[in-house]
VEXKE-791219 format. One line per 3 residues: number of its first residue (from 1); their letters; for each residue x, y, z of N, C-alpha, C. Coordinates in steps of 0.1 Angstrom, whole numbers, plus 5000, padded with zeros to 4 digits. Example, Ala and Ser with C-alpha at 12.3 -4.5 7.8 and 13.67 -1.06 7.14 Angstrom:
<tiros>
1) as) 5132/4943/5078/5123/4955/5078/5132/4967/5078; 5128/4978/5071/5137/4989/5071/5129/5000/5079 $
</tiros>
This chain:
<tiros>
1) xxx) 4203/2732/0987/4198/2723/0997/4207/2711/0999; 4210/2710/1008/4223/2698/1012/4212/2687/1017; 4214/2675/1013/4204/2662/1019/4214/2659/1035 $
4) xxx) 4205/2652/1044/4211/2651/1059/4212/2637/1060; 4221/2632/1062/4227/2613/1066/4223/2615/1083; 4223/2603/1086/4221/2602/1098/4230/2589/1103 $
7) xxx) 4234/2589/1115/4244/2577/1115/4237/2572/1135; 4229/2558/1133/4230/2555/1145/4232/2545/1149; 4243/2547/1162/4254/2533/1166/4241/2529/1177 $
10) xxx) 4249/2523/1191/4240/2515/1195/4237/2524/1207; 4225/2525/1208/4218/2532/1218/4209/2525/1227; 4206/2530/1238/4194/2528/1248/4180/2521/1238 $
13) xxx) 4169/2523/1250/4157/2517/1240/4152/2536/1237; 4149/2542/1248/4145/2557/1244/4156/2563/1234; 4167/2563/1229/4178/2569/1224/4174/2562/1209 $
16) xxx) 4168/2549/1210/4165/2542/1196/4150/2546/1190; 4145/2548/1202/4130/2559/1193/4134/2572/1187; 4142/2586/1195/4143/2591/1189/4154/2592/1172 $
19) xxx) 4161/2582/1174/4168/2583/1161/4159/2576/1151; 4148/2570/1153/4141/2568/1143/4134/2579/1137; 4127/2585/1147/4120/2595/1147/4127/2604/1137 $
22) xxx) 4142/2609/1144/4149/2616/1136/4152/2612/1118; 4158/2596/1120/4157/2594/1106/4148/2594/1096; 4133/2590/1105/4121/2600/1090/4120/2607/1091 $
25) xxx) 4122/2619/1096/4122/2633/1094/4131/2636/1084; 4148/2632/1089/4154/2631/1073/4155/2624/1063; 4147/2611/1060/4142/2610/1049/4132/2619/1041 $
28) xxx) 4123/2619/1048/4112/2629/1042/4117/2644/1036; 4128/2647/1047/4137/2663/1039/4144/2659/1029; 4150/2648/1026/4156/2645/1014/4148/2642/1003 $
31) xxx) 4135/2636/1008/4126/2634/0995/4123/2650/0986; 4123/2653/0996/4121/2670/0995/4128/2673/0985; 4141/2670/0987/4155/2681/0980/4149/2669/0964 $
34) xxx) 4148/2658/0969/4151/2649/0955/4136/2654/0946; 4128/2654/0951/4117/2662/0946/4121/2675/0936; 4128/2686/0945/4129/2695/0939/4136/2694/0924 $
37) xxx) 4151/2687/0925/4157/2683/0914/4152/2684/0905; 4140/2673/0908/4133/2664/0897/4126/2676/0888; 4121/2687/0894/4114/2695/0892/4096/2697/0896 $
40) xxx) 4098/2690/0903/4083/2685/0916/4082/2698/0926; 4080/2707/0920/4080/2718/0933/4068/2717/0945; 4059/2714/0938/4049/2712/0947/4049/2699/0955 $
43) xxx) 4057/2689/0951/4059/2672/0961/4068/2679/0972; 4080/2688/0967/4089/2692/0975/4085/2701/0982; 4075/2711/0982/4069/2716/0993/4064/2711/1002 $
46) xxx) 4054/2704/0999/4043/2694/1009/4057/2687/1014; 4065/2681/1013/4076/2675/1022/4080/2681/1033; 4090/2696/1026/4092/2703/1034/4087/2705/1043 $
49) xxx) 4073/2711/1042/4058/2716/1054/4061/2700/1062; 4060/2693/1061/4057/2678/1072/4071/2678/1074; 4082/2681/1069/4093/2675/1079/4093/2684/1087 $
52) xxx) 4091/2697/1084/4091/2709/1092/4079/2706/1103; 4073/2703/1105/4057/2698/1112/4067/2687/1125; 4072/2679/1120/4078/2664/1124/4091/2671/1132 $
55) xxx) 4101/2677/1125/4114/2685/1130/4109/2692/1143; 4098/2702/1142/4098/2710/1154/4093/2704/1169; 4086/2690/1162/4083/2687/1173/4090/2675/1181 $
58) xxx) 4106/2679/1175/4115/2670/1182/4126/2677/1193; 4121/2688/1188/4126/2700/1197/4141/2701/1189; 4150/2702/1199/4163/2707/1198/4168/2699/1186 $
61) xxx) 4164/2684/1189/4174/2672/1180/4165/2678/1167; 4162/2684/1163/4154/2686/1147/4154/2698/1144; 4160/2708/1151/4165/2724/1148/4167/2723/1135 $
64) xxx) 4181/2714/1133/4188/2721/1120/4176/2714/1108; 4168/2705/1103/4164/2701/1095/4151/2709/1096; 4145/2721/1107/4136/2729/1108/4140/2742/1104 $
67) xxx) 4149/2743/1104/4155/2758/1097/4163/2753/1084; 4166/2740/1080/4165/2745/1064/4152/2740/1056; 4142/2739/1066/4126/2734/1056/4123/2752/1057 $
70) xxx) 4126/2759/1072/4122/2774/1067/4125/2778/1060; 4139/2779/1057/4150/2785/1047/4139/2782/1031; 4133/2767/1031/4132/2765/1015/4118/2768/1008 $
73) xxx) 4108/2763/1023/4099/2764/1023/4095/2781/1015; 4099/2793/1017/4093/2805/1010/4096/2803/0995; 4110/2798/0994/4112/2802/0978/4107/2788/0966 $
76) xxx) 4100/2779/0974/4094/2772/0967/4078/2778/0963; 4077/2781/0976/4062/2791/0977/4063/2799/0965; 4070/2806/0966/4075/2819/0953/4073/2814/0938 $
79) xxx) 4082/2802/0941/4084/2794/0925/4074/2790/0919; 4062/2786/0928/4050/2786/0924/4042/2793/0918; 4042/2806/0927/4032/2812/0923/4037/2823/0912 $
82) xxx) 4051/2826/0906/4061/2829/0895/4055/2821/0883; 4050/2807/0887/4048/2796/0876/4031/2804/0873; 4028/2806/0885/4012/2807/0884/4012/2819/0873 $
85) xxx) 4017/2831/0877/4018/2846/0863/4023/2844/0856; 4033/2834/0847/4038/2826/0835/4023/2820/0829; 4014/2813/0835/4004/2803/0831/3990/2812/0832 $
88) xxx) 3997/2830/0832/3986/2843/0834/3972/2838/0842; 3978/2829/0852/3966/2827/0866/3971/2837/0877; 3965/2841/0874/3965/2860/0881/3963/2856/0894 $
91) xxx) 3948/2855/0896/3939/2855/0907/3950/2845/0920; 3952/2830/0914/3963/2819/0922/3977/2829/0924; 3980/2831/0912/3997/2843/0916/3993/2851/0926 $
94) xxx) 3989/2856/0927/3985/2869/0934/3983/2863/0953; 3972/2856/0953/3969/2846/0965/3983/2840/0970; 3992/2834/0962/4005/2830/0962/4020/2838/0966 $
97) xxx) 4014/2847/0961/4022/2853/0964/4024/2866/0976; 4011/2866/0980/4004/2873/0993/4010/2863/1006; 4007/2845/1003/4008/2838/1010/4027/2837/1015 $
100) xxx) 4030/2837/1004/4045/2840/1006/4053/2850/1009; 4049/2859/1013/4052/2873/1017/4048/2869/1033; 4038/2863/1035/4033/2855/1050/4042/2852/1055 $
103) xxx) 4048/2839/1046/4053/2829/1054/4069/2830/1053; 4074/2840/1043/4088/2843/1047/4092/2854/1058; 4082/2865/1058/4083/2873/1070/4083/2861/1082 $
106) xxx) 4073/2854/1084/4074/2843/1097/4085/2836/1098; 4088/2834/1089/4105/2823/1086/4116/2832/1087; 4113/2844/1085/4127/2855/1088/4142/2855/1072 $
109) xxx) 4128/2850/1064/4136/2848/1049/4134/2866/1041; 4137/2875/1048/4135/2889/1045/4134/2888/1028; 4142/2886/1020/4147/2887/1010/4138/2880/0998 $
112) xxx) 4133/2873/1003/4123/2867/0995/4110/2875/0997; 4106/2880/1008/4095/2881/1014/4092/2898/1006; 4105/2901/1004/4105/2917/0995/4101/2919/0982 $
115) xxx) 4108/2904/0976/4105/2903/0959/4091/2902/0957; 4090/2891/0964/4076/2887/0965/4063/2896/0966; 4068/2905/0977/4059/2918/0977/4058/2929/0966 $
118) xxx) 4068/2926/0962/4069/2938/0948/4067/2935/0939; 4062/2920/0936/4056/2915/0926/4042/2917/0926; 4037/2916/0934/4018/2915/0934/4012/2930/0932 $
121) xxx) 4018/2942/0930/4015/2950/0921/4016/2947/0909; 4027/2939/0901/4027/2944/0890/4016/2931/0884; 4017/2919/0891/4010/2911/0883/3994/2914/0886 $
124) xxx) 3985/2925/0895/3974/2928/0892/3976/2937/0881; 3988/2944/0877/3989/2952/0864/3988/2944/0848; 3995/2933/0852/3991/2922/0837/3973/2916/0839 $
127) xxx) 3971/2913/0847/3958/2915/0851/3947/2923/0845; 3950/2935/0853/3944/2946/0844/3944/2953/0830; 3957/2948/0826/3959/2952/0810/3951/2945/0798 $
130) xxx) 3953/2929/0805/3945/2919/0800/3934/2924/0794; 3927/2929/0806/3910/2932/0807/3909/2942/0799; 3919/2954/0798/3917/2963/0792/3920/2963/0771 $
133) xxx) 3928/2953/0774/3928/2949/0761/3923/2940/0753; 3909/2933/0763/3898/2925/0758/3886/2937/0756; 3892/2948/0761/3880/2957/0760/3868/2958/0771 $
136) xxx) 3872/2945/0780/3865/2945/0791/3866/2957/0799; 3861/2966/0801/3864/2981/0802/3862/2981/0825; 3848/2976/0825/3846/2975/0834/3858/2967/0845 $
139) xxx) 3862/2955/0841/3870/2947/0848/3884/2946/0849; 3883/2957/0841/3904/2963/0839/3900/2978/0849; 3885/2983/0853/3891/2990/0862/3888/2989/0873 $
142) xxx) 3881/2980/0876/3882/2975/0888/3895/2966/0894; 3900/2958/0884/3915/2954/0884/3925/2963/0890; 3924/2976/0881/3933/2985/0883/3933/2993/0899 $
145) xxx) 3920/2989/0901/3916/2994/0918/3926/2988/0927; 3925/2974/0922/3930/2965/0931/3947/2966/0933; 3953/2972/0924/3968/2974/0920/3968/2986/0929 $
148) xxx) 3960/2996/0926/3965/3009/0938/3959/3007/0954; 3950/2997/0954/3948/2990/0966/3962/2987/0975; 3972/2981/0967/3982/2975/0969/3992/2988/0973 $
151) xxx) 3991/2998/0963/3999/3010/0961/3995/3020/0955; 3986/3032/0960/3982/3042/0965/3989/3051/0953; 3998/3048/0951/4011/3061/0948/4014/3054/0930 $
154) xxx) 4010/3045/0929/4015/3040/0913/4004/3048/0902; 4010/3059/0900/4006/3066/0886/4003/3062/0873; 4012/3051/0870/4004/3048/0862/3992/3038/0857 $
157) xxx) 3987/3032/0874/3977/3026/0874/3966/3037/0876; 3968/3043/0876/3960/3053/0880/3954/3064/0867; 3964/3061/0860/3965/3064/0844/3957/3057/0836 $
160) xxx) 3957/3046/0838/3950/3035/0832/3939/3032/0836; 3936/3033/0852/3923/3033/0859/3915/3044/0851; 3918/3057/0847/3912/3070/0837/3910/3066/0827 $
163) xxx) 3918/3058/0820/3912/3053/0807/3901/3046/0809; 3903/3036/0814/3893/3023/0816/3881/3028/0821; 3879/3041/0830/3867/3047/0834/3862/3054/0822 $
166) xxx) 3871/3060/0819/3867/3071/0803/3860/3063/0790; 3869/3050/0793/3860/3044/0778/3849/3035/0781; 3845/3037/0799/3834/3030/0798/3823/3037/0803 $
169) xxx) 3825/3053/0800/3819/3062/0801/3813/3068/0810; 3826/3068/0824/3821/3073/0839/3835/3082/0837; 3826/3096/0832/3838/3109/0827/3842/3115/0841 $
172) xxx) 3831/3112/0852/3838/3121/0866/3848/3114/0867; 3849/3097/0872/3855/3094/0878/3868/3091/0872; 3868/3093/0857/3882/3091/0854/3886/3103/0851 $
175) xxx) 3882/3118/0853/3887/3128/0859/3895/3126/0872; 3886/3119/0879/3894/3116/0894/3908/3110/0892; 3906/3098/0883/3917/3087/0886/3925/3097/0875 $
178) xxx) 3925/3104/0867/3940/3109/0859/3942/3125/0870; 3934/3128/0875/3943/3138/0888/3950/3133/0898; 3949/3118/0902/3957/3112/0911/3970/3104/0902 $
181) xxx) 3964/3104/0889/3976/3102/0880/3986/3114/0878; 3983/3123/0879/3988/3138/0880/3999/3139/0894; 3993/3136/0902/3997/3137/0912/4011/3127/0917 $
184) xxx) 4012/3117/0911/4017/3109/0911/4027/3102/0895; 4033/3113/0887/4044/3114/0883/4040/3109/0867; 4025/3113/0869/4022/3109/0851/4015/3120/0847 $
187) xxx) 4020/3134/0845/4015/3143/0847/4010/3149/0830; 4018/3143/0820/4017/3152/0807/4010/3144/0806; 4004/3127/0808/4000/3117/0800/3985/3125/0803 $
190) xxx) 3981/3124/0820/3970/3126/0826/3961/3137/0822; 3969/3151/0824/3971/3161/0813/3958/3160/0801; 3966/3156/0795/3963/3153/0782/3947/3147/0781 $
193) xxx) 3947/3135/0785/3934/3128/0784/3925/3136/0791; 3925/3144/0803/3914/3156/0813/3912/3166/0802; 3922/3174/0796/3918/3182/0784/3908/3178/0773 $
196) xxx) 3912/3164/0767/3905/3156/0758/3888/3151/0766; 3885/3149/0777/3872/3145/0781/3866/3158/0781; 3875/3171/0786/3868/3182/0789/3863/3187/0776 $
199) xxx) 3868/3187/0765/3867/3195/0748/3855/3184/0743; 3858/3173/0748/3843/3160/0740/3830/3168/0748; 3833/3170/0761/3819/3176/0765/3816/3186/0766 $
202) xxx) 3825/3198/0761/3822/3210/0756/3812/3211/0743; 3820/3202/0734/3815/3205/0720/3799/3196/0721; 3801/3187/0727/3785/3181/0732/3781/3192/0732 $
205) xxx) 3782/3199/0747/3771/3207/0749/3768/3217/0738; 3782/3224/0733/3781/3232/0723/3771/3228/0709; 3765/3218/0705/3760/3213/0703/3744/3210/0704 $
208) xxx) 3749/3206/0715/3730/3203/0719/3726/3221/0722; 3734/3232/0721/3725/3245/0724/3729/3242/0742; 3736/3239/0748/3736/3238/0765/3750/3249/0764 $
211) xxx) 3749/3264/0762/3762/3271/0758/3774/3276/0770; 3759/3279/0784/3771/3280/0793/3778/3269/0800; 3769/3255/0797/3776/3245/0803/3789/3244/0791 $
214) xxx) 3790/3240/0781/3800/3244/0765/3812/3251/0773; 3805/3266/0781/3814/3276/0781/3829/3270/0794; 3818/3262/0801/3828/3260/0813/3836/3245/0815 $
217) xxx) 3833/3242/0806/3835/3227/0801/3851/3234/0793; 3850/3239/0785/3856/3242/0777/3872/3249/0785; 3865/3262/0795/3874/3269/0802/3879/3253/0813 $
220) xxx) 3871/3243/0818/3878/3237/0829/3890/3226/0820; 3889/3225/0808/3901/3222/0800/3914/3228/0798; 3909/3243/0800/3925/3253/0799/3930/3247/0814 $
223) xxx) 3923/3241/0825/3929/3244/0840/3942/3232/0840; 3940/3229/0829/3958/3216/0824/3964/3219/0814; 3965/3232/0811/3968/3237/0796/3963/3244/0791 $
226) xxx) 3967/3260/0790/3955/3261/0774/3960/3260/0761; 3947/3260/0753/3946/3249/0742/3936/3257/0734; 3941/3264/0722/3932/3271/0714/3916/3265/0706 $
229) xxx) 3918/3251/0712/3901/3246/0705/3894/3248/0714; 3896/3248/0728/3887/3251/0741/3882/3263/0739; 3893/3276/0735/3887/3288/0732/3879/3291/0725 $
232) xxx) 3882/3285/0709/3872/3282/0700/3857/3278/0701; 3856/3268/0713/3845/3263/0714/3836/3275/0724; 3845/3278/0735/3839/3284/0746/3837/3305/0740 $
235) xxx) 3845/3304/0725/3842/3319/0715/3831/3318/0710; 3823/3306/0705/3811/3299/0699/3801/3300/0707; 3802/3295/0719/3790/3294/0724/3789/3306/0731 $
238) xxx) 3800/3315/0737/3796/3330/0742/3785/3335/0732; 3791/3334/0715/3785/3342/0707/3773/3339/0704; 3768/3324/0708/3754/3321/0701/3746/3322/0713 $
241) xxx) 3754/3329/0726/3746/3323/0739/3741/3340/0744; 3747/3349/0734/3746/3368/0734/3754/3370/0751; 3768/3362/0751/3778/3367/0756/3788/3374/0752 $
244) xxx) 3780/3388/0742/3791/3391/0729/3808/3395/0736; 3810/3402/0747/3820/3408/0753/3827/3396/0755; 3824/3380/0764/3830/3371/0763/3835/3368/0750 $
247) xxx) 3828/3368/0741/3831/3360/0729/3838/3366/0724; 3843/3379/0725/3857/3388/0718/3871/3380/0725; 3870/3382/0740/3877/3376/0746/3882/3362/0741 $
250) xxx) 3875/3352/0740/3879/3339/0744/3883/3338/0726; 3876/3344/0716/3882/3346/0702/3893/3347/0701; 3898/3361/0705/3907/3368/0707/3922/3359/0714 $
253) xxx) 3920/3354/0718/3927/3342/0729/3930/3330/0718; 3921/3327/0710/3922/3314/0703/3934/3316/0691; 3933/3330/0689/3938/3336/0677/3955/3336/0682 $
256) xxx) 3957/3340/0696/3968/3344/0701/3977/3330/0699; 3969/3319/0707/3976/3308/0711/3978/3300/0699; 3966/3304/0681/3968/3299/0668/3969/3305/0661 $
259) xxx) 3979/3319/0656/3978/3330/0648/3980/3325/0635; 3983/3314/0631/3979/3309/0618/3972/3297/0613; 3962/3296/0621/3949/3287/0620/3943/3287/0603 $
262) xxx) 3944/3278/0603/3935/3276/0584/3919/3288/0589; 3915/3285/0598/3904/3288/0599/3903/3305/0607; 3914/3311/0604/3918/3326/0616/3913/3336/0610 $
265) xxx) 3907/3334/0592/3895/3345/0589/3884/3343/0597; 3880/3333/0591/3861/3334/0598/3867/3338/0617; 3872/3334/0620/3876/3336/0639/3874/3351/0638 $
268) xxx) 3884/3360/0629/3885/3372/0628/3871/3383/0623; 3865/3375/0614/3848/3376/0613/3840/3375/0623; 3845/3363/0631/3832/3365/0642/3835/3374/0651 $
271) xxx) 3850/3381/0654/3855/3390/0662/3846/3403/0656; 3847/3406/0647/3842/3422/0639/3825/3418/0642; 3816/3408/0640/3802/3412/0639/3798/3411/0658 $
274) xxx) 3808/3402/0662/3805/3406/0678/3812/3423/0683; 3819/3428/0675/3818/3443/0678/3809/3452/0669; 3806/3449/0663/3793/3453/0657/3784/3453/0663 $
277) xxx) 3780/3442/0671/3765/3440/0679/3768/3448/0690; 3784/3454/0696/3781/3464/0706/3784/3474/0702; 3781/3482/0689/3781/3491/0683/3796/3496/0681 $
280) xxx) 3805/3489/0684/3818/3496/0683/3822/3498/0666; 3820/3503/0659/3819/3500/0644/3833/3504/0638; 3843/3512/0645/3856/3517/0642/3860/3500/0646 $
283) xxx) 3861/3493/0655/3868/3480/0662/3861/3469/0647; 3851/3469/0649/3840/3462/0638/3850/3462/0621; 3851/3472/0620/3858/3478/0606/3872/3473/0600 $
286) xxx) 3879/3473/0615/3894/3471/0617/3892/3454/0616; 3882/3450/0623/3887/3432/0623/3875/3429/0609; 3870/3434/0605/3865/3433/0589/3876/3427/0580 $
289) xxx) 3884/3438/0579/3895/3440/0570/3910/3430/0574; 3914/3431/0588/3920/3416/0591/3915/3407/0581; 3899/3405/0590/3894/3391/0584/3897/3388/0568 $
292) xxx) 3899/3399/0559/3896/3394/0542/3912/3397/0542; 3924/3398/0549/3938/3399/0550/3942/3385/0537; 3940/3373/0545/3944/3363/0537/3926/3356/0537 $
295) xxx) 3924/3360/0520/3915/3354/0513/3911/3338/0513; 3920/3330/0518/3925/3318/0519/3918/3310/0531; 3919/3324/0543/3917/3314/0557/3901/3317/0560 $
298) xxx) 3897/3325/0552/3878/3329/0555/3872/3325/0544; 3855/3316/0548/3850/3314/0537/3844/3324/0532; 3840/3319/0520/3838/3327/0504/3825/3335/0510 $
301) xxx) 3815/3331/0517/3801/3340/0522/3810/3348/0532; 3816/3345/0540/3821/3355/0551/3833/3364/0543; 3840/3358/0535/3845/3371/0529/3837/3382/0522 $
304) xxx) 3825/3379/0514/3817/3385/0508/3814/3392/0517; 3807/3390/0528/3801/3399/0536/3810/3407/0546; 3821/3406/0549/3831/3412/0558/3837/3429/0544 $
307) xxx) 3835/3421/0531/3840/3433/0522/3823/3443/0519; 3809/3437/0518/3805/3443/0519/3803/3454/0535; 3808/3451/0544/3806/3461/0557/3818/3466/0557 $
310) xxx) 3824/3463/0552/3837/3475/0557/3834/3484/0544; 3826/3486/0533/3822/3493/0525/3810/3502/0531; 3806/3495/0537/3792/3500/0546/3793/3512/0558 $
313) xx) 3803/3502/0566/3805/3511/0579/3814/3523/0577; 3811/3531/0584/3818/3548/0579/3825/3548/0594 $
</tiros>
């Protein structure tokens, strides 16, 4: 910012109003610049804004001192509200920097007007992290609303909006928000967490005795992966729900995708007594004797009884 001298020889009586006129106008723009120096960003705005006020309404003779109060006017704006997400006043940054995105587009200060704009996503993102890391569950996702408000397409607000719904225990909607996380370039993270809500509310149900809800809870978890505990769970509840034919299946499946599970006897036990209950006793016989293969992976009552039926069944 260059300060403006003014030099007036001897003029008319109208020729001596306007150089006065003009001379506080450049005083007050130089208070401005001297403001700034000082580190008065806010004295040197409010100057700016009035010389700029004072300049335009001298018309032509106050051009140049009206296009460098434009010129200064955005990136003091900026400076401000930069100060404001340093001093994590979100809510003022944010307002600040919305306002400044205003008033450099209107000033034709492009360049500022871009930074500026590409900031107020990220600072509702410190925002929302905040919230999310006070645990405030609710108000980091409403926060996080406000960030894709901004930008529709930011994945990993979107990522975080699913957490923040998930841990505050609205499981549809942070289904929702990690599918538009999905969608938008956070796909293993999103992934991941839709599997993990889907297997908590399988085994719920599996649990409370709710087997076909268990069963499809379970299968809508493979639809991001399959994943041999979903099968596990959705082999369980077939079998306790007398979906024996399912329960070979989705067994069968768990075994494929974990052929060395600590737990791939008893699996192989529940495979033989669900062919047993459809009389297949040759199929029954064969996963008997699997099951007591490694002593190790089936408990000691299910081995007992897997060696008594394969002694049994002819």
């Amino acid at each position: 910012m260059k300060k403006l001298i003014i030099f007036v020889a001897s003029m008319l009586c109208a020729g001596m109003v306007y150089a006065q006129d003009l001379a506080s106008v450049t005083e007050i723009y130089n208070n401005g610049i001297n403001a700034n120096e000082a580190g008065n960003v806010e004295m040197a705005l409010q100057n700016f804004k009035d010389a700029l006020a004072q300049a335009e309404a001298l018309g032509a003779e106050g051009a140049e001192i009206a296009t460098n109060c434009k010129n200064s006017i955005p990136i003091l704006m900026f400076s401000l509200a930069k100060k404001a997400v340093n001093e994590a006043k979100y809510d003022e940054a944010v307002a600040g920097l919305k306002e400044t995105v205003e008033v450099a587009k209107k000033y034709g200060v492009e360049d500022v007007a871009a930074e500026a704009g590409e900031l107020v996503p990220q600072v509702l993102m410190q925002k929302a992290n905040g919230f999310f890391n006070d645990k405030d569950y609710a108000g980091a996702a409403e926060a996080y609303k406000a960030v894709l408000a901004e930008d529709a397409t930011n994945g990993m607000a979107s990522l975080r909006l699913g957490a923040a719904l998930k841990a505050a225990g609205d499981k549809d909607a942070a289904v929702a928000a990690f599918r538009d996380a999905i969608a938008n370039g956070q796909e293993k993270a999103a992934q991941k967490q839709i599997v993990t809500i889907f297997q908590q509310e399988a085994a719920a149900n599996l649990k409370a005795k709710k087997y076909d809800e268990a069963i499809a809870d379970a299968l809508a978890s493979n639809e991001f992966g399959e994943n041999a505990k979903a099968f596990q769970i959705a082999g369980t509840a077939a079998s306790n729900g007398g979906k024996t034919k399912e329960a070979i299946d989705y067994f069968e499946k768990y075994l494929e995708l974990a052929p060395t599970a600590k737990n791939s006897g008893d699996i192989l036990f529940s495979i033989a007594v669900s062919y047993q209950q459809l009389k297949d006793n040759a199929k029954a016989k064969e996963y008997y004797q699997k099951a007591i293969a490694d002593p190790a992976k089936i408990r000691p009552n299910n081995l007992k009884v897997a060696q008594q039926m394969i002694a049994a069944i002819k």
